[in-house]
C-alpha positions as CSV (number, residue, x, y, z in Angstrom):
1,X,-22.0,64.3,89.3
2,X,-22.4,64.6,93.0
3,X,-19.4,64.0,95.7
4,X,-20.2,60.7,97.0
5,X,-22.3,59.4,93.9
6,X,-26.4,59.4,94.0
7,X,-26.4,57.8,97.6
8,X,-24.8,60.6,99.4
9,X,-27.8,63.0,97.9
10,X,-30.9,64.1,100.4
11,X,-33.3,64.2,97.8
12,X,-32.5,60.2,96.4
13,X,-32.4,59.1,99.9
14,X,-35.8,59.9,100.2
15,X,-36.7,59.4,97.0
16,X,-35.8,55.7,98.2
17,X,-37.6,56.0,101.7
18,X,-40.9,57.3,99.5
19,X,-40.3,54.0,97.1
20,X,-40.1,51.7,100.4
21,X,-43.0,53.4,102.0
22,X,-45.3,53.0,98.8
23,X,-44.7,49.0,99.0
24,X,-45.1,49.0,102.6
25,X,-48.9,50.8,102.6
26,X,-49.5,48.8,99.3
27,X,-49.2,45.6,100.3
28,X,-52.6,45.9,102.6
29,X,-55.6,45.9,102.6
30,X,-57.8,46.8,99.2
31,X,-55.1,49.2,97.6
32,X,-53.2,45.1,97.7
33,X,-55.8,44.2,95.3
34,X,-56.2,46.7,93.0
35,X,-53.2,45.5,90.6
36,X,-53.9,48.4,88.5
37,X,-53.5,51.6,90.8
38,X,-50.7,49.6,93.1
39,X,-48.8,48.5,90.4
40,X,-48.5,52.1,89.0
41,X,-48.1,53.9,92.1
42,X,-45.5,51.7,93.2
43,X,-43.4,52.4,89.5
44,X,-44.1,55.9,89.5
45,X,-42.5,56.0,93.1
46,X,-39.6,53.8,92.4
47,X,-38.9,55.8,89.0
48,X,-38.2,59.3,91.6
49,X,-35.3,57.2,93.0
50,X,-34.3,55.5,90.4
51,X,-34.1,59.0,87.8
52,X,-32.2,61.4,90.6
53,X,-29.8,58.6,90.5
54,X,-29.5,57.9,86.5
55,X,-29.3,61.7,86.4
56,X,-26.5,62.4,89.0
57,X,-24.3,59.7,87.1
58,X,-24.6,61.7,84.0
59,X,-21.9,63.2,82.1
60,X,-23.8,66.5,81.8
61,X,-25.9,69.3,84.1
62,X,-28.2,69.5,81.1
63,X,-28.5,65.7,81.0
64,X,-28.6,64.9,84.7
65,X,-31.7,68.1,84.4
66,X,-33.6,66.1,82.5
67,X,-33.6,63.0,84.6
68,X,-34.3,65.4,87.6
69,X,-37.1,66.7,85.8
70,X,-38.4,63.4,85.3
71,X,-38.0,62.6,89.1
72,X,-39.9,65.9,89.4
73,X,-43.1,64.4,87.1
74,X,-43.2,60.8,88.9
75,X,-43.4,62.9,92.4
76,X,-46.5,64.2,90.6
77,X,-47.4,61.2,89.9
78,X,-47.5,59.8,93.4
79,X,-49.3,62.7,94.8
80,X,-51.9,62.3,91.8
81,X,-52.5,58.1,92.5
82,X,-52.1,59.1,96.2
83,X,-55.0,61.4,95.9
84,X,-56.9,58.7,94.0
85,X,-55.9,56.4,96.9
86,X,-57.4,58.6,99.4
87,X,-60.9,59.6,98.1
88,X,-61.4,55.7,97.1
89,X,-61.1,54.5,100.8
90,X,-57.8,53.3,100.2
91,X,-55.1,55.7,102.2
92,X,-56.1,57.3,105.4
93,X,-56.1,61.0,105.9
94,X,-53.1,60.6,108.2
95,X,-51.2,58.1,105.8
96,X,-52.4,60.2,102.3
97,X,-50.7,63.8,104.2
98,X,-48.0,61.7,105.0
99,X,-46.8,60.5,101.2
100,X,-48.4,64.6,100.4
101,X,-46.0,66.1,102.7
102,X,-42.9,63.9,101.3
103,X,-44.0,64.6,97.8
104,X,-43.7,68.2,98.4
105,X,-40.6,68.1,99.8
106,X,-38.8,65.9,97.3
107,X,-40.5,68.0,94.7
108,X,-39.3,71.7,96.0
109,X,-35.3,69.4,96.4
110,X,-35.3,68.7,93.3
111,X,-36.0,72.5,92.0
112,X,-33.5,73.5,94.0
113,X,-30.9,70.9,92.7
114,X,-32.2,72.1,89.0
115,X,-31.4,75.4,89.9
116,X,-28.2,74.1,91.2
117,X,-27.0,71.9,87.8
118,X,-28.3,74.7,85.1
């Protein structure tokens, strides 16, 4: 478990920015009525959050892993359905770097905090 809880950890924090940013781009426009692709985006975003944090308040390193592993696929996740997004007409070039460039980063934080908990 981290100092502080899950809250006080970089990598949730923007977990949860990534989560809020998802629903903010997906609530216009034609990615707002494609239920399908923003309905799953939006879970596979929340679940980054939402797993660093289930993970952190485990008992174990080689439980809290797992969840951080987990985080690790849904970041995947986004970047895949982000992708998608893109080459549909959906997201922007500026706004599809943009939830790229986070991706990336949470991704490579949560290797390091893997590395850290083994």
């Amino acid at each position: 478990m981290s100092k502080g809880g899950f809250k006080s950890l970089k990598v949730w924090q923007k977990g949860k920015e990534l989560a809020v940013h998802i629903y903010n781009i997906t609530n216009t426009g034609a990615f707002s009525k494609d239920y399908g692709l923003r309905d799953q985006i939006r879970r596979a975003a929340v679940s980054i959050a939402s797993n660093i944090a289930e993970g952190d308040e485990r008992e174990t390193n080689k439980e809290a892993v797992r969840y951080f592993y987990i985080a690790k696929g849904s970041s995947a996740e986004v970047l895949t359905q982000a992708i998608i997004a893109h080459e549909i007409g959906y997201l922007s070039k500026e706004t599809f770097d943009e939830i790229e460039q986070r991706c990336m980063e949470i991704s490579g934080m949560l290797s390091k905090l893997i590395q850290a908990r083994r």
